[in-house]
N, C-alpha and C positions, 0 to 999 in steps of 0.2 A: 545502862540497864539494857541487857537484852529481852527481844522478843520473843515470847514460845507461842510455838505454832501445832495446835492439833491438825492435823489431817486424817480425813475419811476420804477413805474410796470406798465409790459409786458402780451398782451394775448399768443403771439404768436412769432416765432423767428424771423421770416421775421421785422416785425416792429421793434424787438430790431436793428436788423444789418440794417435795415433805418436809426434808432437813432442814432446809433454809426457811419455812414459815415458821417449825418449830422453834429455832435459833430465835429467829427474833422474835418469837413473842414470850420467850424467855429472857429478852433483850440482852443475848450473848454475841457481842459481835463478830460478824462475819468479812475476812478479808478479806477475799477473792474465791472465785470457782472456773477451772481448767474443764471444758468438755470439748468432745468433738467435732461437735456441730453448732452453731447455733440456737440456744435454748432461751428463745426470747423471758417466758416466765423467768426466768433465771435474773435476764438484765433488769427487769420491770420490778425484781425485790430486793435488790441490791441496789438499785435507785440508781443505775447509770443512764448516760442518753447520750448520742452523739450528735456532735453538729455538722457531722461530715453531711449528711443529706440536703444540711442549707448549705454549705460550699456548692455543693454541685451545681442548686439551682443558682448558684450567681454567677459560679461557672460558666453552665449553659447561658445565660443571658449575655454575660459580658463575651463570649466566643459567639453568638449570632452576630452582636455587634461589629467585633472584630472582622470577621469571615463577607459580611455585608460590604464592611467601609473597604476590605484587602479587595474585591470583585469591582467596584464599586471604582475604586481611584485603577484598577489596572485595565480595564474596560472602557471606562467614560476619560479619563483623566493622560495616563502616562503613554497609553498603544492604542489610542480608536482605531479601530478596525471597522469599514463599512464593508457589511458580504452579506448579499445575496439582498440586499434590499432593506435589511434588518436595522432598528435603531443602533443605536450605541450602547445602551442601559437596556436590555430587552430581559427583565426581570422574572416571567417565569423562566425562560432558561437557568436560571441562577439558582432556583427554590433546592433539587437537586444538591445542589454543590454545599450550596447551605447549610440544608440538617446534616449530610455526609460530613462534613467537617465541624457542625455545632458537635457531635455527639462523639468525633476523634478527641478532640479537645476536652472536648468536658471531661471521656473518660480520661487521658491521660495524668489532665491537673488532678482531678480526683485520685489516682492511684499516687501520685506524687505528695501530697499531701497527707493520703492516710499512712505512707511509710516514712515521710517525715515526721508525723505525729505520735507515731508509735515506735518509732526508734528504729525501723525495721531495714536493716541491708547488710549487703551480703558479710557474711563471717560469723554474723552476731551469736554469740554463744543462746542458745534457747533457754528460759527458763523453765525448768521442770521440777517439780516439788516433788516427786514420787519416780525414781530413775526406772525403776520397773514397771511403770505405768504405759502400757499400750495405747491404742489411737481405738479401745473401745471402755476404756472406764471412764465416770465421773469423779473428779477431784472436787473438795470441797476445803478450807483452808479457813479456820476460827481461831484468832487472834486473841490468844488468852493472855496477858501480862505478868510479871512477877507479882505485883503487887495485888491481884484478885487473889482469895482463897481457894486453897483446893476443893470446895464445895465449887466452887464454880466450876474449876475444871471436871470435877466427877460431873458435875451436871451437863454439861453441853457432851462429854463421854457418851451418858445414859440416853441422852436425845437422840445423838449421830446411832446410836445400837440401835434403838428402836426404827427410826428412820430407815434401817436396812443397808448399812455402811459395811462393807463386807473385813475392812480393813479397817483400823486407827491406829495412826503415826503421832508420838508426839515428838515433836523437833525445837532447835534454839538456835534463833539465827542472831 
């Protein structure tokens, strides 16, 4: 059984997040929505949330540790060096080196992470629902099945027009 896919394009984000209250509380499901920017309202109705923000903080925690205990055995442990009078462990000097490489680290696992979780490197063919679709419209994408009636389909239609969809595609993937 294939899936058909209406598609509405968007001028602007206000009319998508119209779209998307209408859709659901006409509870016509919605599969995804393509924008250009970041449209938190967007993610907040579609009910997504990422866990990438708690990686980082354990990230960052587990990269002080690491960054602490590397200064820590090359200092005190494998090369003392006494200069200039100075203990061995002389711990604000370290604070510096510390955050500078707590937050190398963080960012890097973090980037490393979000493009392994999202499938993302180099070659990947992109997905684009609307090939003439620029880097200034809203895409909106509602998941209609063979088996709903076409009353459903004219209905979620009649909403996406109203909502102010300047375009509707409908597709079969």
């Amino acid at each position: 059984m294939k899936d058909k896919d209406i598609i509405a394009v968007f001028e602007n984000d206000l009319d998508l997040v119209k779209a998307i209250g209408s859709l659901k509380e006409s509870s016509i499901p919605v599969r995804d929505a393509f924008t250009p920017f970041p449209v938190h309202d967007v993610l907040k109705m579609l009910g997504r949330k990422s866990r990438l923000p708690y990686f980082s903080v354990m990230a960052g925690a587990g990269s002080i540790i690491l960054v602490f205990a590397f200064l820590y055995y090359t200092a005190v442990i494998d090369y003392p060096i006494n200069y200039g009078g100075k203990p061995y462990f002389a711990f604000p000097s370290f604070v510096v080196i510390i955050f500078l490489l707590t937050i190398l680290i963080t960012f890097i696992s973090t980037v490393l992470v979000f493009h392994f979780r999202t499938g993302l490197f180099p070659g990947k063919e992109p997905e684009i629902p609307v090939p003439d679709s620029s880097d200034d419209r809203f895409i909106l994408t509602v998941g209609v099945d063979e088996g709903l009636s076409g009353e459903m389909r004219s209905m979620a239609k009649e909403i996406l027009t109203k909502s102010g969809a300047l375009e509707i595609i409908e597709t079969e993937q």
